[in-house]
RORO-937985 format. One record per residue (C-alpha): x, y, z. Coordinates in nm, 4 decimals, always signed. Each point is the difference from the previous one (the first is absolute). Example, Ala and Ser with C-alpha at 12.3 -4.5 7.8 and 13.67 -1.06 7.14 Angstrom:
@X->+1.2300	Y->-0.4500	Z->+0.7800
@X->+0.1370	Y->+0.3440	Z->-0.0660
This chain:
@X->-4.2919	Y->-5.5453	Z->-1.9048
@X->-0.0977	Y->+0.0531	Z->-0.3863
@X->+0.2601	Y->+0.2739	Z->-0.0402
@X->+0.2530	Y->-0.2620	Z->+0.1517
@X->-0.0467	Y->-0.2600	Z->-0.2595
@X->+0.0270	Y->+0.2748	Z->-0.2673
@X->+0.3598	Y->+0.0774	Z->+0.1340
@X->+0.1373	Y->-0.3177	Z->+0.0177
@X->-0.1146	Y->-0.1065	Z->-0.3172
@X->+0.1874	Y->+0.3038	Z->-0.1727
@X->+0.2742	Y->-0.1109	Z->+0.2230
@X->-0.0241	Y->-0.3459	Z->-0.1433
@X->-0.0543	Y->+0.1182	Z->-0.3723
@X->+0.3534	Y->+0.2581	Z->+0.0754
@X->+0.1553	Y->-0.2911	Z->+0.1507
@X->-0.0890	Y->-0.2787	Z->-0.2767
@X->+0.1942	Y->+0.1817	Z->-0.2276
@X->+0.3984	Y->-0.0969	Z->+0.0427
@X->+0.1459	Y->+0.1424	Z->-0.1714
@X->-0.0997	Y->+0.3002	Z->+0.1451
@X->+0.1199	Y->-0.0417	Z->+0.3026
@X->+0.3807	Y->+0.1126	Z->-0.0877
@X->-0.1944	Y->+0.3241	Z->-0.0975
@X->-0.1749	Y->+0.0361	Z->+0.3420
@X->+0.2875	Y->-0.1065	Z->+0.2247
@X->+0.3376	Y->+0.0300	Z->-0.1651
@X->-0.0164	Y->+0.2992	Z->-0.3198
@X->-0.1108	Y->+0.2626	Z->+0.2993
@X->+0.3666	Y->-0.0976	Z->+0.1328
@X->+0.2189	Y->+0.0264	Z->-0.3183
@X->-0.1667	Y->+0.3385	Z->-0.0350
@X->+0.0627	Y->+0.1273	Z->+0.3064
@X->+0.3736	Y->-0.0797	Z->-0.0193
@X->+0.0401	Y->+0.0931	Z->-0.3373
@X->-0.1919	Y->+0.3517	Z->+0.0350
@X->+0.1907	Y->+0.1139	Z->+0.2525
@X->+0.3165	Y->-0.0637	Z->-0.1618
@X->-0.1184	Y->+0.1313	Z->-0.3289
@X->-0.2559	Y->+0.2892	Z->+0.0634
@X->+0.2266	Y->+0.2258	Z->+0.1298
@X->+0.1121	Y->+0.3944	Z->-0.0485
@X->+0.3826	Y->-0.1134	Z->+0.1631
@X->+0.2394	Y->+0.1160	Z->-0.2836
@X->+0.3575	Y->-0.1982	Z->+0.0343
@X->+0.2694	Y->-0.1576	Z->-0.2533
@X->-0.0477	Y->+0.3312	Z->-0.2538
@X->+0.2150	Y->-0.0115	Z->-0.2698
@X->+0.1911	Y->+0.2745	Z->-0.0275
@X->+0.3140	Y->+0.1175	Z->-0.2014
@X->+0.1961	Y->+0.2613	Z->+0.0857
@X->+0.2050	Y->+0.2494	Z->-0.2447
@X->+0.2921	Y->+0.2027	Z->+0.2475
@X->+0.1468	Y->+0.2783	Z->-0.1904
@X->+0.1082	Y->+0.1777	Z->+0.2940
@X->+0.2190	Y->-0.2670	Z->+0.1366
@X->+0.0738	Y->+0.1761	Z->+0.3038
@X->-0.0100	Y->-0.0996	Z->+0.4178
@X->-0.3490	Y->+0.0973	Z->+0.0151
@X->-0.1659	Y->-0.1811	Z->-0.3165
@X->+0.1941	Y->-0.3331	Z->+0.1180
@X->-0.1389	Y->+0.0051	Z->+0.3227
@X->-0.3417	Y->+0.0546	Z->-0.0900
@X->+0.0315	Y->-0.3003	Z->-0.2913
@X->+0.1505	Y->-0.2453	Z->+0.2884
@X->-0.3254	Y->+0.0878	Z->+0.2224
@X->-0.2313	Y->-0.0491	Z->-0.3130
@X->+0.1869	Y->-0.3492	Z->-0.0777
@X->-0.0017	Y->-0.0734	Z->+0.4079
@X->-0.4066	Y->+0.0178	Z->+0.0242
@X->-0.2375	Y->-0.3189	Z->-0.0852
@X->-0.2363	Y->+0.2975	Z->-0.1763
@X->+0.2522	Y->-0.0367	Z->-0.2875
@X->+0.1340	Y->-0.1997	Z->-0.2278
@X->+0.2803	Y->+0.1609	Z->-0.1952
@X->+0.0429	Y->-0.1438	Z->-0.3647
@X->+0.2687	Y->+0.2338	Z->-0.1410
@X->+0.2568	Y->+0.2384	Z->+0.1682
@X->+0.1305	Y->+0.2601	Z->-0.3382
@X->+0.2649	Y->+0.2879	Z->+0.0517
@X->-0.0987	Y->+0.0925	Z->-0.3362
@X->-0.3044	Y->+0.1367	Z->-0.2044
@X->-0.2563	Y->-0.2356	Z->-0.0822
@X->-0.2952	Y->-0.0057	Z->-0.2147
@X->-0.2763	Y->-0.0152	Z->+0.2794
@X->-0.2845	Y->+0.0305	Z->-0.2195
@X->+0.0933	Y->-0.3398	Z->-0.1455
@X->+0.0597	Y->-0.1764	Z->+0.3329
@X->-0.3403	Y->+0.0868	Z->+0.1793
@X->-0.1354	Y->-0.0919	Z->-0.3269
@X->+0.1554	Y->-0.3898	Z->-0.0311
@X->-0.1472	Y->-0.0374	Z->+0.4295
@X->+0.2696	Y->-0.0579	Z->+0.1292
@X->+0.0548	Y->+0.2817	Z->+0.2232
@X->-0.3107	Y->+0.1311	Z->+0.1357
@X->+0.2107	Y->+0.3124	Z->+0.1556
@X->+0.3221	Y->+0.1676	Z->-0.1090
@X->+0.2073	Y->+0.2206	Z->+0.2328
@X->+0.1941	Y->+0.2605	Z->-0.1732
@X->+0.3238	Y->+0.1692	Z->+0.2126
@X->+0.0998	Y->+0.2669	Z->-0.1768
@X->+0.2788	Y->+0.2879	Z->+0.0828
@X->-0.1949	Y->+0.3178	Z->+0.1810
@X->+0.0116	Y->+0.3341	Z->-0.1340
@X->-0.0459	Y->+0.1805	Z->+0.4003
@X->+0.2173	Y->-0.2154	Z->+0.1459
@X->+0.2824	Y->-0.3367	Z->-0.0294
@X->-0.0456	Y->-0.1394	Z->+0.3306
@X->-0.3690	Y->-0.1170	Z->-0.1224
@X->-0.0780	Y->-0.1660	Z->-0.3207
@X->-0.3148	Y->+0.1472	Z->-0.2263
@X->-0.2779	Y->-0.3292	Z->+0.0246
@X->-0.2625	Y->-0.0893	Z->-0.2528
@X->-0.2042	Y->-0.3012	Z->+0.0496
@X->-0.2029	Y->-0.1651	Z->-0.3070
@X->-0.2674	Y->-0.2036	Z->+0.0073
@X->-0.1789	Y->-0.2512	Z->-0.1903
@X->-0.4310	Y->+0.1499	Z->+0.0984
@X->-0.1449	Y->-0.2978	Z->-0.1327
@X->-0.0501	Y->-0.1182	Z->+0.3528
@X->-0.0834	Y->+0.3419	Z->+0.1289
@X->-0.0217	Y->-0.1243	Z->+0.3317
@X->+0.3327	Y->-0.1776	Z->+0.0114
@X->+0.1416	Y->+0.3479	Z->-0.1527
@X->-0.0896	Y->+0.2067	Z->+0.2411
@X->+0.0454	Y->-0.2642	Z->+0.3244
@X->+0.3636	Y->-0.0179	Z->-0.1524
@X->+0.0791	Y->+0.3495	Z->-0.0212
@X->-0.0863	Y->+0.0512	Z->+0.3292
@X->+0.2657	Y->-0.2442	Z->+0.1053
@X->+0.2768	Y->+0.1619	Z->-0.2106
@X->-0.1123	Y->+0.3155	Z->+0.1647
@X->+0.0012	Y->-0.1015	Z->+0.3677
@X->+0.3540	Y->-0.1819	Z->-0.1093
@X->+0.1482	Y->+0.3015	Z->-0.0518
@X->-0.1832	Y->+0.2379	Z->+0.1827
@X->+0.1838	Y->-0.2243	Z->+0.2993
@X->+0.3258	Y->+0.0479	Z->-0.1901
@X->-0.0306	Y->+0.3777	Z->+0.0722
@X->-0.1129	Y->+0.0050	Z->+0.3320
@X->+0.2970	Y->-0.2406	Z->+0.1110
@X->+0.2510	Y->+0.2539	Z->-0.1928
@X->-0.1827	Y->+0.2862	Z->+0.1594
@X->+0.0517	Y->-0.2022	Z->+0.3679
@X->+0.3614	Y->-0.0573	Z->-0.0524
@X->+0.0657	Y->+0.4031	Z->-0.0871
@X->-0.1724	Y->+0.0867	Z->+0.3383
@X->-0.2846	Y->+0.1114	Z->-0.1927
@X->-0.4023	Y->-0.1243	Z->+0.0090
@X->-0.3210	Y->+0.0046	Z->-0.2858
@X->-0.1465	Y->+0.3801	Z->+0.0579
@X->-0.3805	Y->-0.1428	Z->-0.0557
@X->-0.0096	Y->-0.3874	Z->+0.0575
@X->-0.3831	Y->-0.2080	Z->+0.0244
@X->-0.0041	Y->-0.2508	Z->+0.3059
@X->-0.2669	Y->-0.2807	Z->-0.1202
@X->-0.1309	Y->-0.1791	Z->+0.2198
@X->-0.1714	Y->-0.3477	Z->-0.0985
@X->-0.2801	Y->-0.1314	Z->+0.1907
@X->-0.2039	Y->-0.3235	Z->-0.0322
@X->+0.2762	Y->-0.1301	Z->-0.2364
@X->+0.3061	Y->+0.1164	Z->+0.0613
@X->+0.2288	Y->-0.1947	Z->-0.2248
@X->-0.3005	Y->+0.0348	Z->-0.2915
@X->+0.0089	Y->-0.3542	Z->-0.0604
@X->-0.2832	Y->-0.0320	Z->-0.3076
@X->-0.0600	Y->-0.3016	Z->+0.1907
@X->-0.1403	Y->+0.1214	Z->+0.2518
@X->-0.2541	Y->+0.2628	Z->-0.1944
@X->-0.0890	Y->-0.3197	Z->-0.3155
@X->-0.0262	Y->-0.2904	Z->+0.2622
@X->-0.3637	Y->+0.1185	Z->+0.1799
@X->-0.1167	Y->+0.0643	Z->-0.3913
@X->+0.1326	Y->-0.3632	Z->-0.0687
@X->-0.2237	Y->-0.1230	Z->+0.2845
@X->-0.2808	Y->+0.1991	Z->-0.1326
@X->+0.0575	Y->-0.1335	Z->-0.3307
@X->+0.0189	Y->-0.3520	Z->+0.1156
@X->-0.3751	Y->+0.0521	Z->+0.1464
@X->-0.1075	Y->+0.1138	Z->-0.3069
@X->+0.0726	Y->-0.2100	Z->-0.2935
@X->-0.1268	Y->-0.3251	Z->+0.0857
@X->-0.2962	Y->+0.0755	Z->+0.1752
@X->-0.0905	Y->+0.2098	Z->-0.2695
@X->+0.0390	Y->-0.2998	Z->-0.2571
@X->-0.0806	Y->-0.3108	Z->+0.1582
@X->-0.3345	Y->+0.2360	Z->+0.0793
@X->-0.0877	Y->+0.1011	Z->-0.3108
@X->-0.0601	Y->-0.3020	Z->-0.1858
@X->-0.2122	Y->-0.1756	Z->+0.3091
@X->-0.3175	Y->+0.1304	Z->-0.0981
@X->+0.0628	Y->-0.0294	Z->-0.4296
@X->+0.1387	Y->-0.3679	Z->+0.0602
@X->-0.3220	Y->-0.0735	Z->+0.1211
@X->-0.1914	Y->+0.1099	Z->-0.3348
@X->+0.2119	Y->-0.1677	Z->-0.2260
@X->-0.0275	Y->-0.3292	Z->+0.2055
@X->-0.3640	Y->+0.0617	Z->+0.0352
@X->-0.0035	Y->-0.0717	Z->+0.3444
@X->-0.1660	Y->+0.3301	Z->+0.0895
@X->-0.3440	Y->-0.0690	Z->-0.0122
@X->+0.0737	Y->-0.2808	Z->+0.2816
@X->+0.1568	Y->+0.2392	Z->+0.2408
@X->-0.3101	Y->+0.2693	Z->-0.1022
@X->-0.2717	Y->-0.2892	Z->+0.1046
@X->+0.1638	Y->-0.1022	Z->+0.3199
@X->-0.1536	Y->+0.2443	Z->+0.3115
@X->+0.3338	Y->+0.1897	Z->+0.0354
@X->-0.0955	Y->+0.3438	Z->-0.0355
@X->+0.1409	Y->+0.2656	Z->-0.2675
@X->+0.2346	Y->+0.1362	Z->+0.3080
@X->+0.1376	Y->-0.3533	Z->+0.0891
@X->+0.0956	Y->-0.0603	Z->-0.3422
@X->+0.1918	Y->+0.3338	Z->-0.0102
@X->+0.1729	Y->-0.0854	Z->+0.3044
@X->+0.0567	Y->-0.3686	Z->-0.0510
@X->+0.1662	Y->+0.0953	Z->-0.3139
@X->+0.2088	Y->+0.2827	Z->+0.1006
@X->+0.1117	Y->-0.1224	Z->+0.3763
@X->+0.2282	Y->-0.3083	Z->-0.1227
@X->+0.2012	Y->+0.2243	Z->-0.2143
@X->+0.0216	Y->+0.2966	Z->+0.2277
@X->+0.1606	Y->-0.2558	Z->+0.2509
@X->+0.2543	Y->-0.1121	Z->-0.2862
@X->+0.0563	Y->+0.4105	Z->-0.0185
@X->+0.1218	Y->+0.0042	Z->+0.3360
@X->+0.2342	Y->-0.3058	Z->+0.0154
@X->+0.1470	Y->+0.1231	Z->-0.2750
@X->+0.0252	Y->+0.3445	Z->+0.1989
@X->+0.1792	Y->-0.1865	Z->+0.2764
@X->+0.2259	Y->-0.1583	Z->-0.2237
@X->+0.0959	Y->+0.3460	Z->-0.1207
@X->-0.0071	Y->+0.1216	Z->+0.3327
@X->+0.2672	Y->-0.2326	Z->+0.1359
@X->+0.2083	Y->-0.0032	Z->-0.2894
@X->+0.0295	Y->+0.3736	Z->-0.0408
@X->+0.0549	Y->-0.0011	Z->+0.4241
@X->+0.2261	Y->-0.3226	Z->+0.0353
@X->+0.1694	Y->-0.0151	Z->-0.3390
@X->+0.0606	Y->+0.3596	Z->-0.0784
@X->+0.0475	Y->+0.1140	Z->+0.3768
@X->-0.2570	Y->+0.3350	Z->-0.0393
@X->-0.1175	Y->+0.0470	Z->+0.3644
@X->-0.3194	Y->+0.0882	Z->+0.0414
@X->-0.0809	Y->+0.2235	Z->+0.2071
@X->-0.3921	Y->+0.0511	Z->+0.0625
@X->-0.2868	Y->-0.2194	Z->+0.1023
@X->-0.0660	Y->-0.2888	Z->-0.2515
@X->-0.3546	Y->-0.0084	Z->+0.1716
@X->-0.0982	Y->+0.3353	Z->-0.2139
@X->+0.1507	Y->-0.1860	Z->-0.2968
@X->-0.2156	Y->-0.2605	Z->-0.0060
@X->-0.3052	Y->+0.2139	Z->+0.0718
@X->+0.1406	Y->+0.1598	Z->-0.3324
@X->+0.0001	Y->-0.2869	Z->-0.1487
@X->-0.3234	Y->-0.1418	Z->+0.0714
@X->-0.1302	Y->+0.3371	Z->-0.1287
@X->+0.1745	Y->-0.0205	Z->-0.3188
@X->-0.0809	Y->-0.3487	Z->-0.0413
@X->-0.3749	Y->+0.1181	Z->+0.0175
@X->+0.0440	Y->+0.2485	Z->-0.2886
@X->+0.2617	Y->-0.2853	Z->-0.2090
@X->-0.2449	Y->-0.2905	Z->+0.0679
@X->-0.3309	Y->+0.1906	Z->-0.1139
@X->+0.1374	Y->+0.1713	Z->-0.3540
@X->+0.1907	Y->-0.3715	Z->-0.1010
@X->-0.3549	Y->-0.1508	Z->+0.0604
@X->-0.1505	Y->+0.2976	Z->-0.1665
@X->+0.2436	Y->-0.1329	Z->-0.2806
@X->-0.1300	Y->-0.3507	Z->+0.0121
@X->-0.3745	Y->+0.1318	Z->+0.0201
@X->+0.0114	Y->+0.2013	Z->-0.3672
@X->+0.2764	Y->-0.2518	Z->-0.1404
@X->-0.1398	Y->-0.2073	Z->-0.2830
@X->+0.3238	Y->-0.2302	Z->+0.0261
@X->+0.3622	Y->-0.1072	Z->+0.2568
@X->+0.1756	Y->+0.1618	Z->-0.3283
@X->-0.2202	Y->+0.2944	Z->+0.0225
@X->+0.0202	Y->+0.0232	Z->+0.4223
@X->+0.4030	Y->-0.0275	Z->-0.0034
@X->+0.0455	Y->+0.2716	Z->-0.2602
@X->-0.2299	Y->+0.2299	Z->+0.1777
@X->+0.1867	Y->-0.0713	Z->+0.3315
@X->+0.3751	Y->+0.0339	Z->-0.1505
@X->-0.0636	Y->+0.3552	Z->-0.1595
@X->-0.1467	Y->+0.0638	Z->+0.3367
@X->+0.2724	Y->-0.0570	Z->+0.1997
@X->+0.2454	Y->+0.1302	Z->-0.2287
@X->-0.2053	Y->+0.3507	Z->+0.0526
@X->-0.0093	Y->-0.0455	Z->+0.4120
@X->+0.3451	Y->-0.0471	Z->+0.0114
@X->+0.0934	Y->+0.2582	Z->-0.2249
@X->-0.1973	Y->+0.2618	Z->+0.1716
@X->+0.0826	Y->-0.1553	Z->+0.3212
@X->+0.2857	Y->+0.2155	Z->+0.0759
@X->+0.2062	Y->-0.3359	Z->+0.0057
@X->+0.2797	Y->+0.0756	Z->-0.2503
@X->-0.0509	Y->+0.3891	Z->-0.0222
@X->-0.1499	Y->+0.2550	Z->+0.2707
@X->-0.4018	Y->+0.0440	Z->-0.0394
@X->+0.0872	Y->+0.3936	Z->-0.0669
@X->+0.1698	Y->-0.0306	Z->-0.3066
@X->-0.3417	Y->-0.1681	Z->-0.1690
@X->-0.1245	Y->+0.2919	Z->-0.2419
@X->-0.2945	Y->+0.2115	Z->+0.1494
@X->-0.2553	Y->-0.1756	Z->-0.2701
@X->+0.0851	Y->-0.3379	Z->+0.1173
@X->+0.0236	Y->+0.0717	Z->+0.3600
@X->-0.3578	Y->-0.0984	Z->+0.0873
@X->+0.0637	Y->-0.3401	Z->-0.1066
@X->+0.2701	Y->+0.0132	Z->+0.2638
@X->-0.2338	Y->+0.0998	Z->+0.2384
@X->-0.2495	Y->-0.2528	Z->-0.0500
@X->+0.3437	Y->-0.3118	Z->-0.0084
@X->-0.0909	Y->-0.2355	Z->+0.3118
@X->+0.3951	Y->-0.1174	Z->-0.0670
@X->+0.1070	Y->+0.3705	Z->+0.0602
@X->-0.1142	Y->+0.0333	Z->+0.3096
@X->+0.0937	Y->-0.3144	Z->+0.1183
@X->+0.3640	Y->-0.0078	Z->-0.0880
@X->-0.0073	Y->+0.4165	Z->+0.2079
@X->-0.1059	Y->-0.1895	Z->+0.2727
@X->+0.2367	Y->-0.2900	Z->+0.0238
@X->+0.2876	Y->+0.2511	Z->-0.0452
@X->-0.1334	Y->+0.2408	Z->+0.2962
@X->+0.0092	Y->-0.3351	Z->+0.2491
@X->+0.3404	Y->-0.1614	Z->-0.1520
@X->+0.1824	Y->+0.3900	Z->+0.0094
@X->-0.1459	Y->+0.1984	Z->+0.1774
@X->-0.1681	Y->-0.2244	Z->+0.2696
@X->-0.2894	Y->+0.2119	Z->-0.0182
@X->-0.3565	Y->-0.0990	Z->+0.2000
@X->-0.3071	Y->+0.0578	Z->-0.1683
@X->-0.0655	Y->+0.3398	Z->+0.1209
@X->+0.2457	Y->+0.0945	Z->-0.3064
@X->-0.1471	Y->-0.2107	Z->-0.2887
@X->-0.3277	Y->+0.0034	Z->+0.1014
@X->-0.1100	Y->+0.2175	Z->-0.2946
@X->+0.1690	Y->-0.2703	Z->-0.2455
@X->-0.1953	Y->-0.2645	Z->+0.2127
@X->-0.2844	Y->+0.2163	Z->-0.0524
@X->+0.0141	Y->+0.0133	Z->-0.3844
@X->+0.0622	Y->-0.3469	Z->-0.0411
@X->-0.2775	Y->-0.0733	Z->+0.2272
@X->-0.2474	Y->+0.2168	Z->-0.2414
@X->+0.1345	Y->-0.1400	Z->-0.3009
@X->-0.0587	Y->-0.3841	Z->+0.1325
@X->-0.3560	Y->+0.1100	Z->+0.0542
@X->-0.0946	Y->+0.1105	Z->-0.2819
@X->+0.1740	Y->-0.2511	Z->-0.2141
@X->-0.1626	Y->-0.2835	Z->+0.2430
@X->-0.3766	Y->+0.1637	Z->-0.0863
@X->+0.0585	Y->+0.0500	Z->-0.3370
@X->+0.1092	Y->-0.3657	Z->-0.0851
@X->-0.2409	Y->-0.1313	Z->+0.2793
@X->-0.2514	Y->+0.1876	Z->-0.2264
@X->+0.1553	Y->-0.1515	Z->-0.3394
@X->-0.0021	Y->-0.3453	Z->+0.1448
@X->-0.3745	Y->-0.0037	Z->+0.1402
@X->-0.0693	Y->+0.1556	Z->-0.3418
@X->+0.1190	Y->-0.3201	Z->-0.1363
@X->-0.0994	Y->-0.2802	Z->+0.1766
@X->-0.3698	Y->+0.1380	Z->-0.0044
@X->-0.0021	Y->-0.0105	Z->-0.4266
């Protein structure tokens, strides 16, 4: 019954404060929407200009098929040199295309694509659609001359078959939504109280050093997972990703992660002198978990020295989870090693801010 008066007074101290209710209810939306229109490794509308020399039946057909696609969007069409140096460097063309007259044979043109690798990724993503472009081109003309590839791979796509980034960023949006707030709003609970000096009258009331820990830390874990369902229905109802798995071993993940969130923001709050001193500490953090989260790029491109802080994310393994259940509808008997490392990483981050915290209170 102590503990319960605990909680709803943080609920009542969250609550108090208007204007942070937008924050709670209505920024977890915005983000949503405009993360999974934004964060995304889809490449379309490149601009592109394109030099034919050659001139002949095949170059033309290859140019309409370049100007046909949504991937591209051609600036210039030139039947004459050009300076290309000095159009990739004003940005305006990202790619150009180059037709020029082959010395093996006239019925094909000679290709040389250009790019602009200051966006490395977009480079490389559009090179492999002027490649697949006319690597169709040639299997067509091989068709029509009763002839086939020799050596030809047959992909074959599972889990997301039209690789929609969508579907892979959206779970790691819904991770992300569970983790900023709670990590926030928690952070400062524990430091407010100091510089309001209203510690000392929660330390002589007969709520133990554990009740205090959890009174503090429950109200915002439940914030965490509204704004998790938010995410969850937005990514599901807005963006259309199916999901696949069982949303009950999500929330077990969840609650898990929570554990591990919860205890290092209060662990924050407990050697914070200050709010200023709480929110910086809990904004580098996060920028760190969600860099090493695997989020944005694949865990196995993290160089071998800084790989252990990978292993020790909480955000890491919760985002591998998500995705097994959205994609791959997998049951726990396939994550339960993730489920397993999060678990130990909750625990100890629980005792050793449980420790910090009785440490504490008991000066």
């Amino acid at each position: 019954m102590r503990l319960l008066y605990l909680i709803k007074k943080e609920f009542l101290e969250l609550f108090r404060q208007k204007e942070l209710m937008p924050l709670i209810f209505i920024a977890p939306i915005i983000q949503v929407i405009l993360l999974g229109y934004v964060v995304t490794t889809d490449v379309e509308n490149i601009p592109v200009t394109i030099i034919d020399l050659a001139q002949n039946q095949s170059s033309s057909h290859i140019v309409r098929r370049i100007c046909s696609t949504p991937l591209f969007n051609v600036k210039n069409i030139y039947n004459e040199p050009q300076n290309t140096l000095e159009i990739l460097k004003k940005g305006d063309s990202k790619s150009i295309i180059i037709f020029r007259d082959s010395k093996k044979t006239k019925k094909f043109p000679e290709i040389q694509i250009l790019m602009d690798g200051v966006n490395s990724n977009t480079s490389a993503i559009a090179a492999g659609y002027f490649n697949g472009i006319i690597k169709k081109y040639l299997v067509e003309n091989l068709e029509k001359n009763g002839m086939e590839m020799p050596v030809e791979a047959n992909t074959l796509i599972r889990f997301n078959p039209e690789l929609e980034s969508i579907n892979f960023m959206g779970p790691g949006i819904v991770a992300l939504m569970l983790t900023v707030l709670a990590l926030f709003f928690t952070s400062v609970s524990i430091v407010r109280e100091k510089e309001q000096q209203t510690m000392d009258t929660i330390l002589i009331s007969r709520l133990t050093p554990l009740e205090i820990y959890i009174g503090k830390a429950l109200p915002f874990g439940v914030v965490g997972i509204i704004n998790m369902l938010y995410g969850l229905a937005l990514v599901i109802l807005w963006f259309n990703i199916p999901i696949k798995g069982n949303l009950a071993y999500m929330f077990l993940a969840s609650i898990i992660f929570l554990t591990a969130l919860l205890s290092y923001a209060l662990l924050i709050s407990t050697l914070s002198a200050t709010i200023q001193q709480a929110l910086f500490f809990s904004w580098f953090s996060m920028m760190v978990f969600i860099l090493l989260s695997g989020l944005f790029t694949p865990v196995a491109n993290i160089p071998v020295g800084l790989k252990f802080l990978a292993d020790i994310n909480p955000v890491r393994y919760l985002i591998e989870i998500i995705r097994e259940i959205f994609l791959k509808g997998n049951g726990i008997e396939y994550f339960y090693k993730d489920l397993l490392s999060l678990a130990t990483i909750s625990l100890v981050v629980l005792s050793i801010s449980l420790l910090t915290f009785r440490r504490f209170i008991s000066k």
